[in-house]
C-alpha positions in Angstrom: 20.6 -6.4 -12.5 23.5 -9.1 -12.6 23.7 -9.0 -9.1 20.0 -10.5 -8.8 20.9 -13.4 -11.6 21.7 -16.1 -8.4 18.4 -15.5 -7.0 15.3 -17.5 -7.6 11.7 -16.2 -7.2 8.1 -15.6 -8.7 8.5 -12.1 -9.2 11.8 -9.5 -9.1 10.6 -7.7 -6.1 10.7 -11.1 -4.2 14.0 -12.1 -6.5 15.2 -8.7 -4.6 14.3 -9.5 -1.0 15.6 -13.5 -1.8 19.3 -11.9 -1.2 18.4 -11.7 2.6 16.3 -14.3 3.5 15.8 -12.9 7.0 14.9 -9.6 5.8 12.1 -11.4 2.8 10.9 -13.4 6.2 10.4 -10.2 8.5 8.9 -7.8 5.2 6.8 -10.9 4.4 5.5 -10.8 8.0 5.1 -7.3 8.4 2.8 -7.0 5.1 0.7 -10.0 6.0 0.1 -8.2 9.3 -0.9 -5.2 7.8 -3.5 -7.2 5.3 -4.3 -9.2 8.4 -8.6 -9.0 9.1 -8.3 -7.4 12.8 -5.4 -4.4 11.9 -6.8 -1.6 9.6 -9.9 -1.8 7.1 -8.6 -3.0 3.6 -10.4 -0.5 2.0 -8.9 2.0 3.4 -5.9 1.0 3.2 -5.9 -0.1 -0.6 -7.2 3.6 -1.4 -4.1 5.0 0.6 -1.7 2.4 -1.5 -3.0 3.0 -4.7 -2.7 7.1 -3.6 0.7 6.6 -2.8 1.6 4.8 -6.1 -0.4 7.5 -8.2 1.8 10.5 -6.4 4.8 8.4 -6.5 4.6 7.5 -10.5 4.5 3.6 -9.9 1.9 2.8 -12.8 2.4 -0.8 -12.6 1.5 -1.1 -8.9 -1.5 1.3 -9.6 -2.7 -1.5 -11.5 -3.1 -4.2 -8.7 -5.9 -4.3 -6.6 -5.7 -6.3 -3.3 -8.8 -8.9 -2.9 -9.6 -8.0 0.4 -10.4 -4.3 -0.6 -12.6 -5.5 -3.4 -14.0 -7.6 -0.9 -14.7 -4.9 1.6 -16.1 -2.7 -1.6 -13.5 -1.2 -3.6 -14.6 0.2 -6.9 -12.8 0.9 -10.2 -15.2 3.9 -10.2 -13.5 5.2 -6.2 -9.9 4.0 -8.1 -11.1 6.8 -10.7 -11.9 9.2 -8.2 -8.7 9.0 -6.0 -7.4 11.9 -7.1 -10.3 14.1 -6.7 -10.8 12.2 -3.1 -11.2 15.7 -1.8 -14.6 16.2 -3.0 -15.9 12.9 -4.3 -19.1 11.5 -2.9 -17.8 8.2 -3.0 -15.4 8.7 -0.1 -16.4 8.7 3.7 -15.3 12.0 5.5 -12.7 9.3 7.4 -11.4 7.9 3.6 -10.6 11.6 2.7 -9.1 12.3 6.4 -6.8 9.2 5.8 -5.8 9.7 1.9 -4.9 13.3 3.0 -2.6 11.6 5.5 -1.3 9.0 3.1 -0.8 11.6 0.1 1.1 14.1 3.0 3.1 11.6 4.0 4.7 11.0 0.5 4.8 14.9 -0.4 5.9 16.0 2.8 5.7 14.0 5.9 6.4 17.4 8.1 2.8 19.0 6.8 1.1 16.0 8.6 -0.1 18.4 11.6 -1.9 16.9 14.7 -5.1 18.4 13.3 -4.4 16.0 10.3 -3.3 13.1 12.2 -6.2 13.6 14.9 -8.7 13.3 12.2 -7.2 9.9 10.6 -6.9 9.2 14.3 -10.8 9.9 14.9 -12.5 6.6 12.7 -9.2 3.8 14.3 -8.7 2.8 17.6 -5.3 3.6 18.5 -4.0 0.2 17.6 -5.8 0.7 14.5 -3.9 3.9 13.9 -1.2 2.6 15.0 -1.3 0.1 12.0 -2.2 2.3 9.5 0.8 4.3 10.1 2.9 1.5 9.5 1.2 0.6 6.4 1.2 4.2 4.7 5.0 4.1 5.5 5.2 0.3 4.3 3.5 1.3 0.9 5.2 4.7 0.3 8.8 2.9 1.1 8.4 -0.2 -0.9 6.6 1.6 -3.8 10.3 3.7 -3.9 12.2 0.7 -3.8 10.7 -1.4 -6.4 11.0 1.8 -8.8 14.3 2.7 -7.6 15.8 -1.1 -8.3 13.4 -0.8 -11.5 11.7 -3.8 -10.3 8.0 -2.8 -10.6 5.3 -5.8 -11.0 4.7 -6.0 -15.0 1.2 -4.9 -14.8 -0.8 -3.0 -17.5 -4.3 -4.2 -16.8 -5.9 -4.3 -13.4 -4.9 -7.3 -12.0 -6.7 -8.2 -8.8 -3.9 -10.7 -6.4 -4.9 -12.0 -2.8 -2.9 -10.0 -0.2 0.1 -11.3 1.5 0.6 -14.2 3.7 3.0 -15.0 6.6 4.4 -17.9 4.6 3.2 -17.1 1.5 1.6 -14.8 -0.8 2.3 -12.0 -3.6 5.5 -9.6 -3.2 5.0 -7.6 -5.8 
């Protein structure tokens, strides 16, 4: 994109948010908040990204693995499973509650009924919840960006990246 050639940065998604340096601050903020320890359990919420990027088509970002999900227990065997989440053992009943949630969102965010966001609700506190939210709407929107600007991360093995920072970190 020859609008993109004056900018500078590790990867293009960054080279994309580097044309408004606020806006790369505040996203860079928000996603390190997400990742943060005390918001939402990385497992969870790596099993609801990579969901999102299946459903959306984003093959590249399906590829990356976050090392505070693997951390917390994230398999290749559960990646494998995610679309079958429904009846996998290897998913808590709370998992499956929040990868429905995740995978509605994307479809159809007006199917999300109360029943389903009550049960996503049931295993978070509400700032928990509150946090997940944001996240599923953080992955699902910058997953449709990146393939919309056709700057995906150039992944076709897993690639396994720390999550993101306040002042630093990966924007894929």
């Amino acid at each position: 994109m020859p609008w993109l050639e004056t900018t500078k940065a590790d990867t293009p998604f960054q080279q994309v948010m580097a044309t408004h340096p606020a806006l790369m601050a505040a996203y860079q903020d928000f996603a390190s908040r997400i990742w943060s320890d005390e918001m939402v359990d990385p497992l969870i919420l790596e099993l609801c990204r990579l969901r999102i990027a299946l459903l959306i088509g984003d093959t590249s970002e399906s590829m990356l693995r976050y090392q505070p999900a693997v951390d917390a227990g994230l398999t290749e065997e559960m990646v494998a499973a995610i679309p079958n989440y429904h009846s996998s053992p290897l998913f808590t009943q709370h998992q499956r509650d929040c990868l429905q949630y995740a995978e509605l969102w994307v479809m159809d965010a007006h199917a999300v009924t109360d029943e389903i966001f009550a049960a996503a609700a049931d295993g978070f506190t509400p700032s928990q919840m509150m946090g997940f939210v944001c996240a599923v709407g953080l992955f699902d929107g910058a997953d449709r960006m990146r393939l919309m600007l056709g700057i995906a991360p150039a992944f076709d093995q897993v690639t396994v990246v720390p999550s993101p920072r306040p002042d630093s970190g990966p924007l894929y």
